[in-house]
C-alpha positions as a Markdown table, in Angstrom:
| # | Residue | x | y | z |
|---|---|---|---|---|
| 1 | Unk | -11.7 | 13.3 | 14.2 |
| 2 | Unk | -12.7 | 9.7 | 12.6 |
| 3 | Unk | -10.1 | 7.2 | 13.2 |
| 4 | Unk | -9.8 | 4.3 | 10.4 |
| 5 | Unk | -8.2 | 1.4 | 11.4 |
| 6 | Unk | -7.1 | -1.9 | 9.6 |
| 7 | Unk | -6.9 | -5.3 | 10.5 |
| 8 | Unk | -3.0 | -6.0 | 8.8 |
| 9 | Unk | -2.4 | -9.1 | 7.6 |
| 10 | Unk | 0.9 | -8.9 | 5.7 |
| 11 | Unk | -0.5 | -8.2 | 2.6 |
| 12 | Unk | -0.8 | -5.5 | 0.3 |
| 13 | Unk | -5.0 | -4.2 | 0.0 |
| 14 | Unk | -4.8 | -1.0 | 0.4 |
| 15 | Unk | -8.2 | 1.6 | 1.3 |
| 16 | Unk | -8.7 | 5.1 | 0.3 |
| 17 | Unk | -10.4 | 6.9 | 2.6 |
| 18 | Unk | -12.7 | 9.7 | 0.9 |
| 19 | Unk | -14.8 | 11.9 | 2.5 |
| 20 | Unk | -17.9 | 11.0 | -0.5 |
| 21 | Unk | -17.8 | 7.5 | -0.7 |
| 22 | Unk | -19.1 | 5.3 | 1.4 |
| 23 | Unk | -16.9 | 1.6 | 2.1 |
| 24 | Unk | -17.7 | -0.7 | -0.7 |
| 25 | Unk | -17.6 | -3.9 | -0.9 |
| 26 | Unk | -14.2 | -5.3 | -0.5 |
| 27 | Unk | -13.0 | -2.9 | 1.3 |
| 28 | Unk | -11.6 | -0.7 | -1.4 |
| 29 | Unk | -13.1 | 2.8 | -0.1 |
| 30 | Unk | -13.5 | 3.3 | 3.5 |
| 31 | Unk | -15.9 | 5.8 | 4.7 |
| 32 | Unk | -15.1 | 8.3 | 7.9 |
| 33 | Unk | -17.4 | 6.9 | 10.6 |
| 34 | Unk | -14.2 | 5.2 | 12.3 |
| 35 | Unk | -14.3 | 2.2 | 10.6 |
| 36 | Unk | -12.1 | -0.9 | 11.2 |
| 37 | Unk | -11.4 | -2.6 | 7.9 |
| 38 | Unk | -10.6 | -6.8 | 8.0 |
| 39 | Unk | -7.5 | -7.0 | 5.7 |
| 40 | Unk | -6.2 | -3.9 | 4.5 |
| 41 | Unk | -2.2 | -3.4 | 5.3 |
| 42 | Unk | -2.6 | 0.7 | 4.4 |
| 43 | Unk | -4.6 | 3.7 | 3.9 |
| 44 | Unk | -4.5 | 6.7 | 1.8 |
| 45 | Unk | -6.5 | 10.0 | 2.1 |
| 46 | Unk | -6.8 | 13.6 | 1.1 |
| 47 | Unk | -9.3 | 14.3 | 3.8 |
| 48 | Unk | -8.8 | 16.8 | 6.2 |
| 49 | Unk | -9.9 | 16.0 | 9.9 |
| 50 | Unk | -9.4 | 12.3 | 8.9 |
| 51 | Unk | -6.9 | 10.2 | 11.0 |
| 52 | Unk | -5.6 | 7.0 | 9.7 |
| 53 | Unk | -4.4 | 4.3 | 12.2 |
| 54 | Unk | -2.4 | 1.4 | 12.0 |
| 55 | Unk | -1.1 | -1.6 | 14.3 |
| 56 | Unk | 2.7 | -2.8 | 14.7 |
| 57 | Unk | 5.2 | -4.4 | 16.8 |
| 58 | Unk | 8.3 | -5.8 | 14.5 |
| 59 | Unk | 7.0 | -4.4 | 11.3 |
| 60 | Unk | 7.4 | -1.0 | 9.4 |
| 61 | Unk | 5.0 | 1.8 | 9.7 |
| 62 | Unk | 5.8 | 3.5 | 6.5 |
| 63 | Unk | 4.4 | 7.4 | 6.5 |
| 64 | Unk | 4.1 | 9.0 | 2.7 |
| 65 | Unk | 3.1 | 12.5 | 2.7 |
| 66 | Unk | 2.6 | 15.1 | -0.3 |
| 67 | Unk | 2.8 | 18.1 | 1.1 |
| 68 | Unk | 1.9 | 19.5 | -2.3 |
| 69 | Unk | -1.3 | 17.5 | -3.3 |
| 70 | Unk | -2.1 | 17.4 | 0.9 |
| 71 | Unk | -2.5 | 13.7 | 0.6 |
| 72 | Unk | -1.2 | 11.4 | 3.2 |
| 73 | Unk | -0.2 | 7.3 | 3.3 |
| 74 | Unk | 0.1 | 5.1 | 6.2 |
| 75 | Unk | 1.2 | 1.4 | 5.5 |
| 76 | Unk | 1.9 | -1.6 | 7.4 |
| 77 | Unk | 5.0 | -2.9 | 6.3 |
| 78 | Unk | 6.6 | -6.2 | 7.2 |
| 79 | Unk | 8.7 | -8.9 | 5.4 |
| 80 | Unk | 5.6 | -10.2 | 2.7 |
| 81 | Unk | 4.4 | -7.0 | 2.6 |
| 82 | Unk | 7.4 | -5.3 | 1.6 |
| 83 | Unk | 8.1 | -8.6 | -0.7 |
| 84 | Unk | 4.4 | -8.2 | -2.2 |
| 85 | Unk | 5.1 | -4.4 | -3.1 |
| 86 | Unk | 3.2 | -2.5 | -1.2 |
| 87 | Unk | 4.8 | 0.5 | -0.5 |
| 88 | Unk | 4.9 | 1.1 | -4.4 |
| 89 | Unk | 1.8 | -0.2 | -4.4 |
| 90 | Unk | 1.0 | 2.9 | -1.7 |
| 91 | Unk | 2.8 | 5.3 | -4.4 |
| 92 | Unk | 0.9 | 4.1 | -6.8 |
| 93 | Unk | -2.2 | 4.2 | -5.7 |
| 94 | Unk | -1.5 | 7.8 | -4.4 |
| 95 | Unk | -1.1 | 9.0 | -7.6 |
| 96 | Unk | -3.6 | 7.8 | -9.4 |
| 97 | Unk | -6.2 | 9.0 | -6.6 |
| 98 | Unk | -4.2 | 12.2 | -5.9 |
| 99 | Unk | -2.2 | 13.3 | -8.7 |
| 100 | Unk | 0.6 | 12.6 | -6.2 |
| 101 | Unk | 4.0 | 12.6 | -7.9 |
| 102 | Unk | 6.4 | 10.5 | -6.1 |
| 103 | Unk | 9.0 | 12.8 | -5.9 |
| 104 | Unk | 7.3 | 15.4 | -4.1 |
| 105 | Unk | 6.8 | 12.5 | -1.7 |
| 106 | Unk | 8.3 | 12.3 | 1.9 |
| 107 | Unk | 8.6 | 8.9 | 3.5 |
| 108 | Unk | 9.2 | 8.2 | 7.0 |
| 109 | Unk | 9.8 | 4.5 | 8.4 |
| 110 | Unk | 8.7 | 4.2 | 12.1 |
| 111 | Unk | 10.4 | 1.9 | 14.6 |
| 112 | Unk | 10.6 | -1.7 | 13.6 |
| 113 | Unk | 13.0 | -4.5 | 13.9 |
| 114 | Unk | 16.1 | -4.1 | 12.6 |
| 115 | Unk | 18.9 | -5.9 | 11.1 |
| 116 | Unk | 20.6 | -6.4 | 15.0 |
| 117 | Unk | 17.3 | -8.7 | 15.7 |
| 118 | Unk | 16.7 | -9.8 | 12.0 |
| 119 | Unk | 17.9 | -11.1 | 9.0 |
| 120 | Unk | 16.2 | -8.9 | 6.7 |
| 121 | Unk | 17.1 | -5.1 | 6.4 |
| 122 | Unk | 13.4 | -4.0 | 6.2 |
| 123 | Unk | 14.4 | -0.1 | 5.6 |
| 124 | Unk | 17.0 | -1.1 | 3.2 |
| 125 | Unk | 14.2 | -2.4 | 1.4 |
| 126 | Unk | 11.8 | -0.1 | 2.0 |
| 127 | Unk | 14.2 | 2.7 | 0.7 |
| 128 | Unk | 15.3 | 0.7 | -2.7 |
| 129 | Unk | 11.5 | 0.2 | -3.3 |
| 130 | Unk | 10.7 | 3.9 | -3.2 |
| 131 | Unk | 14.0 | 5.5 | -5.1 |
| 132 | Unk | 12.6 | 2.9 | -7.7 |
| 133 | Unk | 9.0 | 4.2 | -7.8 |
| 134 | Unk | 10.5 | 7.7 | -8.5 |
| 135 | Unk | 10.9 | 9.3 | -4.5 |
| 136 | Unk | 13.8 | 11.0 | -4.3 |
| 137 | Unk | 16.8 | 9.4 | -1.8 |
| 138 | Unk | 17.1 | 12.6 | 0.4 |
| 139 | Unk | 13.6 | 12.6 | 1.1 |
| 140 | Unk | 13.5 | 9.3 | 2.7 |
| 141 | Unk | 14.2 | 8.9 | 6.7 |
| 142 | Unk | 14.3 | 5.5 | 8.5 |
| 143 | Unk | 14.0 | 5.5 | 12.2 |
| 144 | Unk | 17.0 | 3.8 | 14.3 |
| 145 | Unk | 15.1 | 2.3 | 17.2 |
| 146 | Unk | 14.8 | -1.3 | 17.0 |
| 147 | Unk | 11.8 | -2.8 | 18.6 |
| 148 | Unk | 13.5 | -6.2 | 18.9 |
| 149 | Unk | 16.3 | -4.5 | 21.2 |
| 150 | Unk | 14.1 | -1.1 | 22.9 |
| 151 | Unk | 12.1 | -2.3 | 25.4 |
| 152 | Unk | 10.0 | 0.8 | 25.0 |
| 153 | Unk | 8.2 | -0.6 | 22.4 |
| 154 | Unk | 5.7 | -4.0 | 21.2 |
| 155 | Unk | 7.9 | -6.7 | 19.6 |
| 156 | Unk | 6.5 | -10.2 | 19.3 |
| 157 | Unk | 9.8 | -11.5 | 17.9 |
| 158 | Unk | 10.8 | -10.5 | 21.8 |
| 159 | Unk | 8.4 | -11.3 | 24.0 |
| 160 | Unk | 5.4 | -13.1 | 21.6 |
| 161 | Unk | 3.4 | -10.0 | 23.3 |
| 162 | Unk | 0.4 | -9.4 | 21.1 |
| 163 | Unk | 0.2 | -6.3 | 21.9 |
| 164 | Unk | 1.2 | -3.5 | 18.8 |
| 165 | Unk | 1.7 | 0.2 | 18.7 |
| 166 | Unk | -0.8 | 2.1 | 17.0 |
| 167 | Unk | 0.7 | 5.0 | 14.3 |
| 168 | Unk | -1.2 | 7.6 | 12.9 |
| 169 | Unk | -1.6 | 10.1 | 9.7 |
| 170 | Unk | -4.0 | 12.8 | 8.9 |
| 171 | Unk | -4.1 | 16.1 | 7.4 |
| 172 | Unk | -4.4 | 19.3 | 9.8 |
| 173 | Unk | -7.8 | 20.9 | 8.9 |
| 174 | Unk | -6.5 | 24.5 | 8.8 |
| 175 | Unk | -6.1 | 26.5 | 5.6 |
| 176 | Unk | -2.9 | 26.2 | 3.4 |
């Protein structure tokens, strides 16, 4: 399976990944060769067999799934990120590519630093910015770990280690 990969850099470009379009300029449409794309924060598909890959240490990985529309998000999610909008931005984006409707969305919010480590609630953010795009509260689930606290994971706040964890997406290639 292909794995597309970004470059984050705190901002909010987002790529669609589509299995008919080749990347064009600007990064806007990533093909599925395994490409690395300079710049972009997120990724959203509806490609089977596709797997979407980004990096983290203290920041959110933020999973959006539609089981209805099979369409799948992966975003990288840190303070300016979440402050740009790019998790509605994500929502967005998935609807008008998908026909996703946000609240047939379910959002997961991977390990990250949390309140304990810094001053910022990240997943309280996180949370308020997708009940106000339309997902539904009960559909929303926010990891406890704290990668500022678990040695188990990447945290530059902790140890300016550049090293990140890599999290993943993609839609199963068997019939519904």
């Amino acid at each position: 399976w292909p794995l597309v990969t970004g470059q984050q850099v705190h901002g909010t470009w987002l790529a669609v990944v589509s299995h008919s379009h080749p990347p064009r300029p600007g990064g806007e449409r990533a093909g599925v060769r395994g490409d690395h794309l300079a710049g972009t924060d997120g990724f959203i598909t509806n490609r089977p067999g596709v797997v979407l890959g980004i990096f983290s240490a203290d920041c959110q990985p933020v999973w959006l799934v539609d089981p209805r529309r099979r369409a799948v998000g992966l975003v990288h999610a840190g303070r300016l990120g979440l402050l740009r909008g790019i998790v509605p931005a994500a929502i967005r984006l998935m609807r008008r590519n998908f026909g996703a409707r946000p609240r047939d969305l379910r959002v997961w919010i991977g390990p990250h630093v949390r309140r304990s480590c810094y001053p910022l609630a990240l997943a309280r953010l996180t949370r308020a910015q997708c009940v106000k795009a339309g997902v539904p509260a009960g559909r929303i689930r926010a990891s406890r770990i704290c990668t500022g606290c678990d040695r188990r994971f990447f945290s530059h706040r902790r140890t300016r280690d550049p090293r990140r964890m890599l999290s993943i997406a993609a839609i199963a290639c068997y019939p519904r």
